[in-house]
Every structure is written in structure tokens, then in C-alpha cells.
N, C-alpha and C positions, 0 to 999 in steps of 0.2 A: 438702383445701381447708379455709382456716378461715373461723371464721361468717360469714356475710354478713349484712346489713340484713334480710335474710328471716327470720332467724332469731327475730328479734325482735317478727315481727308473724304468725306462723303462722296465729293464731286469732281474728284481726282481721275475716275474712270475711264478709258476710252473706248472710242467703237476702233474698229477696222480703220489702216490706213493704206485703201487701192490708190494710188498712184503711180505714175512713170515716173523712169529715173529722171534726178534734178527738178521735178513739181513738185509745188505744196499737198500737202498730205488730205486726202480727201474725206468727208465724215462718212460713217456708212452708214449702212439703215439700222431704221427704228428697230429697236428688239420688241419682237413679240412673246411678253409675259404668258399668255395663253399656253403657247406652243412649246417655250423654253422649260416651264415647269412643269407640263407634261412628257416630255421627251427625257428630261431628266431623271423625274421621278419612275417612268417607265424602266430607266436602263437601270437605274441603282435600285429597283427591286429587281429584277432579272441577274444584275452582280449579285445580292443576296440570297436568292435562289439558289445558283451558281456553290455560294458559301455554303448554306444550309444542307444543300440536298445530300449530302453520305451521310448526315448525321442520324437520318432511320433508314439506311442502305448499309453501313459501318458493317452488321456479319456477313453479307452477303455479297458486300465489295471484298472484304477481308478473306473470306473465302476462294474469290472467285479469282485474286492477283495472290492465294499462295501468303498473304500475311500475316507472320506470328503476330501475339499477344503486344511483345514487346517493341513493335515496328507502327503497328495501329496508330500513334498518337501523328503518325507522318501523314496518314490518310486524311485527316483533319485539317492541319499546320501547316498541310503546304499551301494551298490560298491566303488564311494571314501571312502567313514568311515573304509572300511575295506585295501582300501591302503594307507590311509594314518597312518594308525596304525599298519601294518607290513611292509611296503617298507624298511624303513631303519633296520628293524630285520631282515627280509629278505634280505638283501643287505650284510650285516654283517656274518650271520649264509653259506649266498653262498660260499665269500669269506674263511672260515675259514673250511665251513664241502664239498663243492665241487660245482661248479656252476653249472655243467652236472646234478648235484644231486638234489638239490635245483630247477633247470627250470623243470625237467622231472617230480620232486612231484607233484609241483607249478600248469603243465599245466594238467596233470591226475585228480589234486584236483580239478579244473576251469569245468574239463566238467562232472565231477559228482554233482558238486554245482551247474552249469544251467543248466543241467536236471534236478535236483531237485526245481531250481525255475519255472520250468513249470508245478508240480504239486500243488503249492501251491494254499491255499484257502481262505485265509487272507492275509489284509494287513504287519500283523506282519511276518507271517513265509515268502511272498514273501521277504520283508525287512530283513531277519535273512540268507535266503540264498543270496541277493544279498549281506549282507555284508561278506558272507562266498566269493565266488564269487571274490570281492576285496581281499581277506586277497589270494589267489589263483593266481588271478592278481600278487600284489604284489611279489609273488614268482619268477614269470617265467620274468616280467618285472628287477627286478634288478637282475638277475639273466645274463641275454639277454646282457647287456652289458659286463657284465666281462667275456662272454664267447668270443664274440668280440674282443677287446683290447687285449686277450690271441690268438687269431685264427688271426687277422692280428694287430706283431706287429711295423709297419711302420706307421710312421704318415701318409705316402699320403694313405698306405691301410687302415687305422684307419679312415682318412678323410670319404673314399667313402662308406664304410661299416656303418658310424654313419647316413651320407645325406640317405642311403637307409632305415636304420632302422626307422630315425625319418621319414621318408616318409607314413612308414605303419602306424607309427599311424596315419600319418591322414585318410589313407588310410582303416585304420580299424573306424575311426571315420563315415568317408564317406559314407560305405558300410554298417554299423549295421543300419541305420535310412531306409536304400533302401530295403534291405532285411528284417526287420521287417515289412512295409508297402506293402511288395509283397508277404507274405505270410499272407493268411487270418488268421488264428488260431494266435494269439500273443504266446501264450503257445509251438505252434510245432517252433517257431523262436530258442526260447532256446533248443529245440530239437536236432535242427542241429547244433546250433553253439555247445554246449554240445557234440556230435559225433565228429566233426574236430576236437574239441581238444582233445580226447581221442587221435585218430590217429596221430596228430601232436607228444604227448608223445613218444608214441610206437614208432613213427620214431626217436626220440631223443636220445631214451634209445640206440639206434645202431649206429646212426650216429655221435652223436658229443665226443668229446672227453673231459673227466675231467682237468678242470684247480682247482689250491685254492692257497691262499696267502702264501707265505713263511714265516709267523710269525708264531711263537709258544705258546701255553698257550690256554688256554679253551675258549669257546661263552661268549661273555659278556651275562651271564644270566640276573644278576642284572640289568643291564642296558636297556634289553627286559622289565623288569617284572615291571621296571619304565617308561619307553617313549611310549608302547603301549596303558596301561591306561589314560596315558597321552593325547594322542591323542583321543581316544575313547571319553572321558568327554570333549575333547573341539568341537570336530566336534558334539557331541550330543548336547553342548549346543547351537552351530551356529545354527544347525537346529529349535531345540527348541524355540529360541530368536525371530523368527519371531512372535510369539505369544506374546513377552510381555520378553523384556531385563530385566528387576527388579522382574521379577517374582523367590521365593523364590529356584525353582530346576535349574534352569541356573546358578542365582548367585551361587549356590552349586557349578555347576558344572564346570564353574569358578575357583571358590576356590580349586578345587582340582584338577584342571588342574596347576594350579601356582604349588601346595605343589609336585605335583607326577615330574615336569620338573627341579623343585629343587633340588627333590633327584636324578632324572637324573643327572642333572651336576655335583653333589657330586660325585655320582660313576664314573663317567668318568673319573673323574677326579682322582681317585686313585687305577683303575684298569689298569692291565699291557698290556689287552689287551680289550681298549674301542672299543664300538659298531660305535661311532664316535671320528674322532681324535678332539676334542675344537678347539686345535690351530690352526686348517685350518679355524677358522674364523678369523685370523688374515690377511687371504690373501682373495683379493677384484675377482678374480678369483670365487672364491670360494662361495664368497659370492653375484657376478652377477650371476650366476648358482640360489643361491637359491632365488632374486630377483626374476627373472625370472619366475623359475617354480611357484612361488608362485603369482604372478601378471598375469601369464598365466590363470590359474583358475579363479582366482579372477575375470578378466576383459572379457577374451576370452570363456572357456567353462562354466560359470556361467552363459553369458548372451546367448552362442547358443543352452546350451541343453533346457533352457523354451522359445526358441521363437518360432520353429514347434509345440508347443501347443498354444499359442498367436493367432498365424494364424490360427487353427482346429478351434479355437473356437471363433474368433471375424470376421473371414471370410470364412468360412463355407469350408476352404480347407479339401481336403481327408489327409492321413495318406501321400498316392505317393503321393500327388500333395506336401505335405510340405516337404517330403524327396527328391525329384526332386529339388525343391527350396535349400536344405541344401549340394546336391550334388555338385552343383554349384560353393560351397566355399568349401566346403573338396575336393571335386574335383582337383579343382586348386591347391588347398594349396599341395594336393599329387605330383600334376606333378612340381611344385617350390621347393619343398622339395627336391626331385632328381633332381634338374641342381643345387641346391646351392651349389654344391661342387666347382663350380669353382666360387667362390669369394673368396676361400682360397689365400691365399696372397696379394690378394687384399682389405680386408677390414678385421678389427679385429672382433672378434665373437663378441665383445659387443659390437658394431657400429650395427653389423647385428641383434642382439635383439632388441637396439633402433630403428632402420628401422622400424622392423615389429610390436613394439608397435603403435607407428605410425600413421603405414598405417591402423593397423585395429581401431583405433582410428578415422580416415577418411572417412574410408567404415562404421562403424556404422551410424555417423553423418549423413551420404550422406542418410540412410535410416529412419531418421525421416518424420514423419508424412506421411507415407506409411502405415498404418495400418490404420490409420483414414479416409485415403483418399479411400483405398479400392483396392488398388491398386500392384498385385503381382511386376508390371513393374517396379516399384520405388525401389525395393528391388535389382533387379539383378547390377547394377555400384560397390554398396558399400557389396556386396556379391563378385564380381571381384577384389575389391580391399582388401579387409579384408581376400580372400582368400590366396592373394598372402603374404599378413602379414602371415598370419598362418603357411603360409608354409616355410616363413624364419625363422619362430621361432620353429619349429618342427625340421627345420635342426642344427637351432644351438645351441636348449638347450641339444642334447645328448652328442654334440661334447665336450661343455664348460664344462659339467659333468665331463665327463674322463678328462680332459685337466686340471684340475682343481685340482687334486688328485695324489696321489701318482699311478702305473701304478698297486701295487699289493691291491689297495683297489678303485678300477675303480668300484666294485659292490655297495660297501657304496657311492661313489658319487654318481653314478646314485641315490640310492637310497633316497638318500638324497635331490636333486632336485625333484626326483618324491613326494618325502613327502610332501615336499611344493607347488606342484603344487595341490596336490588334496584335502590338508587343502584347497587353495585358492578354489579348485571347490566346495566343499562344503558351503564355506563362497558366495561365488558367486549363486551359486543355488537360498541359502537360503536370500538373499541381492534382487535377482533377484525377486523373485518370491512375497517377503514381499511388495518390491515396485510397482509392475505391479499390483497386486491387492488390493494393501490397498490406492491406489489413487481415490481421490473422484471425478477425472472425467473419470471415466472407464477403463478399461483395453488397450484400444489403450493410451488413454495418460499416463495411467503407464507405458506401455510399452516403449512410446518414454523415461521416464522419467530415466527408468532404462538403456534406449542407453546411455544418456546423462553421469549418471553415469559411466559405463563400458568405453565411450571414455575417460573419466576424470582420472580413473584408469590406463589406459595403457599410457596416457602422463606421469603421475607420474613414471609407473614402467621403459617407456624410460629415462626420465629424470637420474631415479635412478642408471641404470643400467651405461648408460655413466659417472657417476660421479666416476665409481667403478674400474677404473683403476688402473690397476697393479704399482706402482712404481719402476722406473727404477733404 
């Protein structure tokens, strides 16, 4: 891969500046790489936890809040809806007010909002905290990498510190479906994950050390108060759409997703200090990053998080038995994630996306007409194989992120891939779920039908992704 924008600002970073009014700005302490990349990695599998756990609770959540068929995909969507609507604010606001600051709100806020969705008693308000929940996420996830990139700034420590962080998310993907199914109460699940993350803060607030951008000039306010509504109205109308695309509040919601990303670009475009820089869509870096994330979702976590319900309820699996089943590929995908570090210099990061498009394109396939057939055994080859996709792609959409970006705005790239990755999960959810059961030979055949789709997606996004080369 040749240089990117990053290349050019490696050393651009700052620590913390304690001072009194009217003194010179003081350096702060050394970041401990140690401590920084375990505290992060800890909270961003705990936010994935967070994400994953209803995905083998779905009937028994569904059940227990009173939720028709056709409301389900909200039980889902409201965590992405809420990071796909501040990730890149979040990302932005880290960079500029402190990234120590921003993660330690971020994961405080995460475990007061899933305690709080363990009290709920409806559909709405469980949906109202999970998208609190996301908007939480959001914080400590782009948060998490610019505290990185700031804590080791060597590309080969940047390498190994990106392969461990993407590790935990799958790792936290993994783990939420195991430990939701292994504790009876669904409600005390949020419980504890809610508790870790308190503690995770609290260790934060001590351990890591403040980094923020060296630019000057105020939050792009304007630029928040246009790209979050923005996002809110379109992920609400994905969800919505499964009921009826021409229906009068989607097309609304539509139309004012267009006019709010408009006035996005305008302010971007004439503020001194945009939320995003535009012109890094001009580099293909930049823009296989958000391929990526956003064909991730689409293809990848749209079609895993409704298939442990697929199973509960067209083959009479338990909650463990579909989360056993799910471990299998997050599992893998975690222990692939940490060794891909050593395809660095061997293989460009967008060769390594195209791979794992791919493969999990492969391992879908492989798992057709396994539901109809009745048959868990048929699942586990393209569960091997689709895991090991996951987990080259976990490793190298964090890396592409930062790599892609200038070194003092590494929180807005991240942020920026994560954007598009969880519009995709929402678009994918609600893609998944419309097809699996609006197919008129039942639910096992929707379900192959939505494989078929999801592999058809990730060929496209490889395709897309190798086409995205940097020019030399």
C-alpha cells in the first residue's frame, strides 16, 4: 500500500495540556501502551457483548416486552441506530475535547444504560435504552483507537495493538451470545455486563493517559446537529422498510435523510474545523475502509445476528445450543484476528479484506440447506470457514482505519468506518429478517435465501474493495 495522508502527520499528536490560565501548556505523561490497550480492548468487547447478547435471547426477550414479529428488528437496531448516529460525533468531539475523556464518559454511560435496559418493560423503552446503549458504544469505541495510535506510535506497535483490538471485538461478539444463554434471567445478563463497565471506567479514569488533536478552533457543532439526525432518519427508515418501502413515513424519512446529509456537506465544507475532512474521499484508502465497514454489516453481522433465532425457532435449538453454534465462528474469527499480524508486509490490507469477503461468502454457501435438512452438522465447515473470514476482517478494518487518516484525526477515521459498518448492520438486520420471513416457503427457505444474498454481498464488497487502490 502507498503513503497515505497518515504518513504525513505521524507526529502531529498531543498528550494532555494541564496548565493555569496565561502558562505555557504543560506535556503530560508518558502513555502506557500496556495498560491503554488492555482497558480498551476490555471495554470494546464488553460494548460487543452489550450488541450481541439478544441475538440468542430474541424469543424470550420478544416474549417477555409483548413483541410482535413485525417490531422484532427494533430489538436488534436499537444499539447500531445509536452508533451509527454518534460514532463519527464521537470520534470527532474525542479527538478535539480528549480521547481519555470521551472513552471514560462513553464506558460510565454504557453501564448505566444496560442496567437500565434490564429494567425495562416494553418494547419501546427496552429499544430507547439500547439505543442509549449504542450512542455509549459509540463513545468508548472511537474513542479506543485514538487512544492507541497515541500509546504506540510505531507502525509495527500500531500493527500489533490494532490485530489485538480488532480481536476483541470478535471476541466480545463471541462471548455476549455465550453468556446471555448461560445466565437464565436475560434481564440480570445486562446486569453484569452494566457492572464491568462501570469498573472498566473507573480503571480508566487512572490508568490511561489523555491524548487530543493539535488543531485549533471549536467541535464542529453544526456538523453533529446535521449528520446525527441524519443518520437516525435513515437507519429508522431501514428498519421501518421491511413493512412496506413506499409507505408514506419511510419515504419521509428518506427525504430527510437526503436534505439533513446536504446540509452536512455544506457545513463541512465551510467550517475551519470539520467533523470529517471531505477530501479524504478523494483517497481510495480511505474509501476501502469505509467499503468495508459498511459491507461488514451489510453481509456479515446482518445475516449472524438473525440466524441463532432461525435455529431457536425452526429446530427447536436452546439459547446454549445456538450460542455454542455462534462460538464456533466468533471463536475462530478471535484466535485469526491475533495471528494476522503477520501478513503485514506480506499482503496489502485490501487484498486481506478481499480474502475475508470471500471466504465468508464461502462458508455461507457451504451452509445452505442446513436448516431444512434439520441438520446442526451441515453448519459447522462454512461456520470454519466464514470464521476465519471474520476474523481477517476484524483484524484489518481497524488497521485500514488509522492507516487511512491523518495520525492526529485516527479517532474520526475510526469513526468513520465504525459509521458505516453499523448503518450496514442495521440495513442487514433489517434486509435479513424482511427476507427470511416474508418468503412463501417458510422460514428455512427464507433463510437459505437471505445466505444467498449475504454471499452475493460480500463478493461485491471484495470486488469493490480490490478495485480501491491507492495510485502510485
Amino acid at each position: 500500500m502507498t503513503a497515505t495522508p497518515a504518513s504525513a502527520a505521524r507526529a502531529q499528536d498531543t498528550t494532555p495540556r494541564t496548565a493555569t490560565p496565561g502558562s505555557a501548556p504543560a506535556a503530560g505523561p508518558t502513555p502506557r501502551p500496556g495498560a491503554t490497550l488492555a482497558l480498551t480492548s476490555a471495554a470494546t468487547a464488553v460494548a460487543l457483548m452489550t450488541y450481541t447478547a439478544p441475538i440468542v435471547t430474541l424469543p424470550a426477550t420478544a416474549a417477555a416486552l409483548h413483541t410482535p414479529l413485525s417490531a422484532q428488528a427494533w430489538l436488534l437496531n436499537g444499539t447500531p441506530l445509536g452508533l451509527a448516529a454518534l460514532l463519527l460525533v464521537a470520534g470527532s468531539l474525542a479527538d478535539d475535547y480528549g480521547r481519555r475523556r470521551i472513552f471514560v464518559w462513553g464506558t460510565l454511560a454504557l453501564g448505566v444504560t444496560t442496567a437500565l435496559g434490564a429494567l425495562a418493560g416494553s418494547t419501546w423503552l427496552f429499544t430507547l435504552a439500547r439505543i442509549a446503549q449504542g450512542g455509549a458504544s459509540a463513545a468508548l469505541l472511537a474513542s479506543s483507537l485514538g487512544l492507541i495510535v497515541h500509546a504506540f506510535p510505531t507502525a509495527a506497535g500500531r500493527l500489533r495493538a490494532t490485530g489485538v483490538w480488532g480481536a476483541f471485538v470478535t471476541g466480545g461478539i463471541a462471548v455476549g451470545p455465550l453468556l446471555a444463554a448461560g445466565i437464565p434471567d436475560w434481564r440480570a445478563v445486562y446486569g453484569v455486563l452494566g457492572a464491568a463497565a462501570v469498573v472498566i471506567a473507573l480503571l480508566g479514569s487512572r490508568a490511561l493517559t489523555e491524548s487530543r488533536s493539535a488543531r485549533s478552533g471549536r467541535p464542529d457543532f453544526a456538523g453533529a446537529a446535521t449528520f446525527g439526525p441524519a443518520l437516525v432518519a435513515l437507519v429508522a427508515a431501514l428498519t421501518l422498510g421491511r413493512d412496506g418501502w413506499l409507505r408514506a413515513p419511510v419515504l419521509l424519512l428518506f427525504g430527510a435523510t437526503v436534505v439533513l446529509l446536504a446540509g452536512f456537506a455544506l457545513v463541512e465544507r465551510r467550517t475551519a474545523t470539520p467533523m470529517i475532512d471531505l477530501s479524504l474521499l478523494r483517497h481510495r484508502g480511505f474509501l476501502a475502509s469505509s467499503v468495508g465497514g459498511l459491507f461488514t454489516g451489510l453481509s456479515v453481522i446482518g445475516l449472524f445476528s438473525f440466524l441463532p433465532a432461525a435455529l431457536q425457532r425452526q429446530l427447536g435449538m436452546s439459547a446454549m445450543q445456538t450460542a455454542l453454534l455462534s462460538l464456533l465462528w466468533a471463536g475462530l474469527a478471535f484466535l485469526v484476528a491475533l495471528q494476522a499480524r503477520r501478513l503485514a508486509g506480506r499482503m496489502p490490507t485490501r487484498v486481506q479484506l478481499a480474502i475475508a469477503f470471500a471466504l465468508h461468502a464461502v462458508g455461507v454457501i457451504t451452509m445452505l440447506g442446513a436448516i431444512d435438512a434439520g441438520s446442526t452438522a451441515r453448519f459447522v465447515p462454512g461456520m470454519i470457514i466464514a470464521g476465519v473470514g471474520s476474523g481477517l476482517l476484524n483484524a484489518a478494518l481497524p488497521l485500514l482505519a488509522v492507516e487511512s487518516v491523518p495520525a492526529t484525526r485516527a479517532a474520526m477515521g475510526s469513526g468513520a468506518q465504525q459509521t458505516l459498518r453499523y448503518i450496514g448492520s442495521c440495513a442487514g438486520v433489517s434486509l435479513v429478517i424482511a427476507i427470511a420471513t416474508s418468503s412463501g416457503g417458510g422460514l428455512a427457505r427464507g433463510t437459505d435465501i437471505a445466505m444467498v444474498v449475504s454471499a452475493v454481498l460480500a463478493l461485491v464488497a471484495a470486488v469493490g474493495v480490490l478495485a480501491l487502490r491507492e495510485r502510485s
